[in-house]
Residue frames relative to the residue before (quaternion, step in Angstrom):
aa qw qx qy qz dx dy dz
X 1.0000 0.0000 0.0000 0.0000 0.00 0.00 0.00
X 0.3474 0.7298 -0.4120 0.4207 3.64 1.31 -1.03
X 0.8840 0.2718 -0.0711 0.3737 2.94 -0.30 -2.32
X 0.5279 0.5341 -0.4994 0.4321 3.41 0.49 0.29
X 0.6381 0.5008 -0.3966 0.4298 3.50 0.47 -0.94
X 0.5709 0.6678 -0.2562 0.4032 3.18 1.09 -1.01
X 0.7927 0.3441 -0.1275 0.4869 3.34 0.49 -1.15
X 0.6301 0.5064 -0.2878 0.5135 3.38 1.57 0.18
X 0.4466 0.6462 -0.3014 0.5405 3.35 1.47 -0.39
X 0.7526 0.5509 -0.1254 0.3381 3.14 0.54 -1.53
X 0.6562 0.3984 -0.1470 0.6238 2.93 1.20 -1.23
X 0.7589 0.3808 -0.3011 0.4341 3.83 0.64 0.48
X 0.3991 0.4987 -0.2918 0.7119 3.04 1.78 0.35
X 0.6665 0.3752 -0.3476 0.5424 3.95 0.63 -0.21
X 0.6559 0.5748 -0.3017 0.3852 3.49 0.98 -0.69
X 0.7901 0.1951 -0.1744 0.5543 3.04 0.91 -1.16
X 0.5003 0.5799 -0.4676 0.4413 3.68 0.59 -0.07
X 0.6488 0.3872 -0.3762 0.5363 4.01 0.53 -0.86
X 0.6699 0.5615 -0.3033 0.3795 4.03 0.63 -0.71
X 0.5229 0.4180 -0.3257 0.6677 3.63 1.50 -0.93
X 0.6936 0.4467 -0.4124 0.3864 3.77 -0.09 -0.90
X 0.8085 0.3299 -0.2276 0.4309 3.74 0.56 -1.13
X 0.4986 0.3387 -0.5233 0.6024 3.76 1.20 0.41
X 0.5456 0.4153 -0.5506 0.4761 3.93 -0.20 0.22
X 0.6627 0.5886 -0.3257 0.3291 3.86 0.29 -1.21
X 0.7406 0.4612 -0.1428 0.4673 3.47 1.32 -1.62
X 0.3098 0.7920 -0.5190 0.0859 3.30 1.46 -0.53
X 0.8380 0.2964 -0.2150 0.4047 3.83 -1.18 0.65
X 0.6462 0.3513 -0.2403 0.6335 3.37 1.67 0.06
X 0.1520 -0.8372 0.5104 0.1244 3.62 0.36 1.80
X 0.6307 0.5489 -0.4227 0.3496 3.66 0.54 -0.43
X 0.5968 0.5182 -0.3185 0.5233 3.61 0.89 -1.01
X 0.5973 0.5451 -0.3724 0.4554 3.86 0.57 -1.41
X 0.8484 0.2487 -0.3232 0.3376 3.80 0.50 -1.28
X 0.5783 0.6043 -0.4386 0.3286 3.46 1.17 0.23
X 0.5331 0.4703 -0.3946 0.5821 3.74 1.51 -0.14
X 0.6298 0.4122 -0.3904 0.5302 3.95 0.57 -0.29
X 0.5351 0.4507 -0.4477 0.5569 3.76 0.58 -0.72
X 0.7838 0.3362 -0.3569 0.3811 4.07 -0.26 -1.43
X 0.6522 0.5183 -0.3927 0.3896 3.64 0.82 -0.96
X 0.6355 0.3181 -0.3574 0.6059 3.97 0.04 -0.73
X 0.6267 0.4375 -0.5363 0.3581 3.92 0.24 0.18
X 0.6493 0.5388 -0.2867 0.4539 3.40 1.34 -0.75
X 0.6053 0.4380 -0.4703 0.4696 3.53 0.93 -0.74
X 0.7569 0.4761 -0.2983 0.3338 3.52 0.31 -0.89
X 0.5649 0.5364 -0.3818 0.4974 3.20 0.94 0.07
X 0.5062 0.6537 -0.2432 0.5072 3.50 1.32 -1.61
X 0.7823 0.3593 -0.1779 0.4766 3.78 0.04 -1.08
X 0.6139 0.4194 -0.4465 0.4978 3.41 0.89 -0.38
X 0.7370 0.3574 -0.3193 0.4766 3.58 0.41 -0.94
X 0.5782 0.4668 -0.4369 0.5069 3.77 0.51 -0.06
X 0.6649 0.2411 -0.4032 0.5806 4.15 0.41 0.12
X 0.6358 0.5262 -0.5074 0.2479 3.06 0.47 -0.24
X 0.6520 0.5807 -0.1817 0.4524 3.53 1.34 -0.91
X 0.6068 0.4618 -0.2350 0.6028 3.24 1.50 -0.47
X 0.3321 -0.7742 0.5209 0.1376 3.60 1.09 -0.08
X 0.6753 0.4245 -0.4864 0.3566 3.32 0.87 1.59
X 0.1001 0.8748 -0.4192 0.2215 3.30 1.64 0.95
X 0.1315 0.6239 -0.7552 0.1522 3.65 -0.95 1.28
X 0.8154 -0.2852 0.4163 0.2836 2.56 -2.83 0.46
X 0.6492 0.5541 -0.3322 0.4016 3.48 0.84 -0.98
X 0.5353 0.6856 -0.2913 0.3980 3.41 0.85 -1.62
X 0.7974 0.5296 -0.0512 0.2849 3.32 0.47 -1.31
X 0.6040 0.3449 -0.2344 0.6792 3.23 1.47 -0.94
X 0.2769 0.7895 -0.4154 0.3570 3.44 0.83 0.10
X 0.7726 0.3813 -0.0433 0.5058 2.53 -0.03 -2.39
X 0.8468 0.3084 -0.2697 0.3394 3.43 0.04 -1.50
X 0.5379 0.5180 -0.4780 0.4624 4.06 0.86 -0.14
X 0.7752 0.3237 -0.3442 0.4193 3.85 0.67 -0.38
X 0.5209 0.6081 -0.4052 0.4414 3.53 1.29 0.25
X 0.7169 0.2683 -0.3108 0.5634 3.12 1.22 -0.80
X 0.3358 0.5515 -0.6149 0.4528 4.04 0.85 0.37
X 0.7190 0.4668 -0.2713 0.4377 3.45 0.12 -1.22
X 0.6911 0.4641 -0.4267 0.3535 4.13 0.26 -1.08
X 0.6528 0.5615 -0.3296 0.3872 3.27 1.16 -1.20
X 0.6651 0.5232 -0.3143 0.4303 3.35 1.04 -0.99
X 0.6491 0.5833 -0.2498 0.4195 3.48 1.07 -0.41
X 0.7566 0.3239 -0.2448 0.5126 3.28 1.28 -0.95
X 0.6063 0.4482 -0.5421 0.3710 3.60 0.91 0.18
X 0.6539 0.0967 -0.4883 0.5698 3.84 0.55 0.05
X 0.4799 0.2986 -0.7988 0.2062 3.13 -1.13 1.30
X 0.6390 0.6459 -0.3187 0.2700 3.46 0.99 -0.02
C-alpha cells in the first residue's frame, strides 16, 4: 500500500511540477500560460478522481473538491500571468 502512495505522489509531483515549470517557460505569452493552467488543473482533477477511485473512497464530495481547488488555483494562476 506504502508503494502505491508512493507512486501516486510521484506522479502528482510530475503533474504539477511540469505545469509550474511550463507556465514559467511561457512567461509573456498569456494565451499559451492559460492553456498549461487550463490542461494542468485538468490533470489534477482528473488525477484525484482516479486516485480515490483506486483507493475505493470516491464521493460527490471528493470531486468538487478537486475541481473547486483547481479552479481556486487556475484563477490564481491566470491573474499573475496577467
Amino acid at each position: 500500500m506504502k508503494k502505491e502512495f508512493m507512486i501516486h505522489g510521484s506522479i502528482l509531483c510530475l503533474i504539477l511540477g511540469s505545469g509550474v515549470y511550463m507556465f514559467y517557460l511561457m512567461r509573456g505569452n498569456i494565451q499559451t500560460q492559460m492553456i498549461v493552467g487550463i490542461s494542468t488543473t485538468l490533470a489534477y482533477i482528473c488525477w484525484g478522481i482516479i486516485h480515490h477511485m483506486m483507493v475505493g473512497n470516491l464521493h460527490k464530495k471528493i470531486v468538487i473538491e478537486y475541481m473547486l481547488i483547481g479552479v481556486i488555483a487556475l484563477v490564481l494562476m491566470l491573474t499573475l500571468s496577467l
